[in-house]
matplotlib code that plots the C-alpha trace (Angstrom):
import matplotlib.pyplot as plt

x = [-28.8, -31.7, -31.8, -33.1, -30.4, -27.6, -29.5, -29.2, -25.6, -25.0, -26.4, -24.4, -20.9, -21.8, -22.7, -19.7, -18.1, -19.5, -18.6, -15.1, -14.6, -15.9, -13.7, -10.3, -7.0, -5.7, -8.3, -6.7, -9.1, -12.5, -11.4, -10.6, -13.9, -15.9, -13.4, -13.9, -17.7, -17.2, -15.4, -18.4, -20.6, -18.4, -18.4, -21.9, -22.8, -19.7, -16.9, -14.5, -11.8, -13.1, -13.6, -9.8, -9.2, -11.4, -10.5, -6.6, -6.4, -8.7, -6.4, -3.7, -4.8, -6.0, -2.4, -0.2, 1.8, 3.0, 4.8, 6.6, 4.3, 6.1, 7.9, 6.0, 7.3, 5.1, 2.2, 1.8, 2.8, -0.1, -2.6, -1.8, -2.6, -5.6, -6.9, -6.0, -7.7, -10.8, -11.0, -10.8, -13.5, -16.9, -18.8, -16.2, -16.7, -14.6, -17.2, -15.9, -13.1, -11.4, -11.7, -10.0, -7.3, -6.4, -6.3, -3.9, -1.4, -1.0, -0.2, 2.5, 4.3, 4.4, 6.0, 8.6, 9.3, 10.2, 11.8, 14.2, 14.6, 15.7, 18.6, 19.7, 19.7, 22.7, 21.9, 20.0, 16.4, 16.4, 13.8, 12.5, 9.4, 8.3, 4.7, 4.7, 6.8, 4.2, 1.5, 3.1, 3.7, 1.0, -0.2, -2.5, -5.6, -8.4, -10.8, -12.5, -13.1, -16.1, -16.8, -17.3, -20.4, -22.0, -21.6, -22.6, -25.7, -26.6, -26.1, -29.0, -32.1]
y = [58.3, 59.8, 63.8, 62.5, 59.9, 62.9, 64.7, 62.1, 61.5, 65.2, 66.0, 62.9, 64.5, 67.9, 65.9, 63.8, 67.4, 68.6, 65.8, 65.2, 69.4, 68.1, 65.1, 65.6, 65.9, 63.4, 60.7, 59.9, 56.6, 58.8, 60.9, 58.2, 57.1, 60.0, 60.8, 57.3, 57.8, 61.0, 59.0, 56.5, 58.9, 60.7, 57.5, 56.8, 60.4, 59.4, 61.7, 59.5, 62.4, 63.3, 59.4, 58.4, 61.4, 60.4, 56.9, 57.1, 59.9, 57.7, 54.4, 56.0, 57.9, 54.4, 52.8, 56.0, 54.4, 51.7, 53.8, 57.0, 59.1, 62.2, 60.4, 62.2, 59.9, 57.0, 59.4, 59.9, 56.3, 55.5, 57.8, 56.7, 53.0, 53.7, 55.7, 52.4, 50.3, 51.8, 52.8, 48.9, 47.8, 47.8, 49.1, 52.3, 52.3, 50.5, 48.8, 48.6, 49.5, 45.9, 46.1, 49.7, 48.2, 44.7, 47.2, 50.1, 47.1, 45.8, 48.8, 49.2, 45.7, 46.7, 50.0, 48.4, 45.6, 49.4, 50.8, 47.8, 47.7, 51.3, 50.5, 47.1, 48.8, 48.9, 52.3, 54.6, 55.7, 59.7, 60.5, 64.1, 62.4, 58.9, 59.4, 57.8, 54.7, 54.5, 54.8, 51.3, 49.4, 46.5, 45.3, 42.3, 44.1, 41.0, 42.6, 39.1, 38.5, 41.1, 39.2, 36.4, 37.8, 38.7, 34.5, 33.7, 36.5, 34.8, 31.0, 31.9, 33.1]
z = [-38.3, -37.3, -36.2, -32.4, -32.0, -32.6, -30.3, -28.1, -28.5, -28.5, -25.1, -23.9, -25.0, -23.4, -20.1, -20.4, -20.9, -17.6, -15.5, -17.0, -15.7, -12.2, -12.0, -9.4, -11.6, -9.5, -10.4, -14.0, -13.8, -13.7, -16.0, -18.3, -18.0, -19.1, -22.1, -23.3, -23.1, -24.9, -27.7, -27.9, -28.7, -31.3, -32.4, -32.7, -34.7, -36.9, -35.9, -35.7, -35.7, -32.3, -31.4, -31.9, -30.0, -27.4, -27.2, -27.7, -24.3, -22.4, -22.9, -22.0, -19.1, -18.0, -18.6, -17.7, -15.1, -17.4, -19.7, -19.9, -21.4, -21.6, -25.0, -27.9, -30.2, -28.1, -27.9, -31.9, -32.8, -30.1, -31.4, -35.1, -34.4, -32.4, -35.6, -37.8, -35.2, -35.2, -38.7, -39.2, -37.3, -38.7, -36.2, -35.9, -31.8, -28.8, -27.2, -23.9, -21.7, -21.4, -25.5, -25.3, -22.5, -24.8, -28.0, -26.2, -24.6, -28.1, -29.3, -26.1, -27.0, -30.4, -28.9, -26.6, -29.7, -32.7, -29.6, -29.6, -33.1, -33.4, -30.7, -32.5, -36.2, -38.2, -40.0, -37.2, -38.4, -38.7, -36.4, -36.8, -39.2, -38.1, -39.0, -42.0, -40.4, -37.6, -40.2, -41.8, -38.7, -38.7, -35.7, -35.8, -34.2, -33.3, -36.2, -36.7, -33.6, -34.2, -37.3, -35.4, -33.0, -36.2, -37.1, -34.2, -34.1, -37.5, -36.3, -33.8, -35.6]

ax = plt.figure().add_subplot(projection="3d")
ax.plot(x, y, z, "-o")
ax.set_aspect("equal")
plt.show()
């Protein structure tokens, strides 16, 4: 990437930055908004550390009336699959906030569906360390679909 593009993408997470502080706390929404643009352009400069980070509060800001999520065990399993999400695609970026919204409500069902699992198991999971469960659950995440609009990209010229 070239040194102006980081620039550019730079300057763009420290105004993102600015107007996140100037957002009301009550506005979980807006806030969302300028997080997930912060995670765009981690994203784009390749810190994808920062981008899952980014990405996985903004989602779930969006979508925090749908869940309780005070449950830390929900919050890391939802931050883990995020990271696998995006580390999967090839273009290492949510492209939109409907992309962002289908990607954290599959990650929810698949939630609800361990959550159930956990109560109808015959030997109870200890659950001090689930990461590396949660790093093994697979969720099929619509990767081709973005293989697709590169067919389809090519199918044109």
């Amino acid at each position: 990437m070239k040194t102006d593009e980081v620039r550019r993408y730079r300057r763009a997470i420290t105004q993102c930055s600015l107007k996140l502080s100037l957002v009301d706390e009550a506005n979980a929404k807006e806030s969302a908004l300028w997080i997930y643009r912060m995670g765009v352009a981690f994203s784009k400069i390749g810190e994808l550390g920062e981008a899952v980070r980014c990405f996985s509060n903004a989602f779930l800001l969006r979508n925090k009336e749908q869940l309780d999520t005070e449950h830390l065990k929900w919050r890391e399993f939802h931050d883990i699959q995020m990271a696998i999400y995006l580390l999967g695609k090839r273009n290492k970026v949510i492209t939109s906030l409907a992309e962002g919204d289908m990607i954290h409500h599959l990650i929810m069902s698949r939630w609800y569906a361990l959550l159930e699992q956990m109560k109808s198991a015959h030997i109870q999971l200890a659950t001090d360390n689930l990461t590396e469960w949660f790093k093994s659950v697979k969720i099929d995440f619509p990767w081709e679909l973005e293989d697709i609009g590169h067919i389809n990209e090519a199918n044109d010229l």
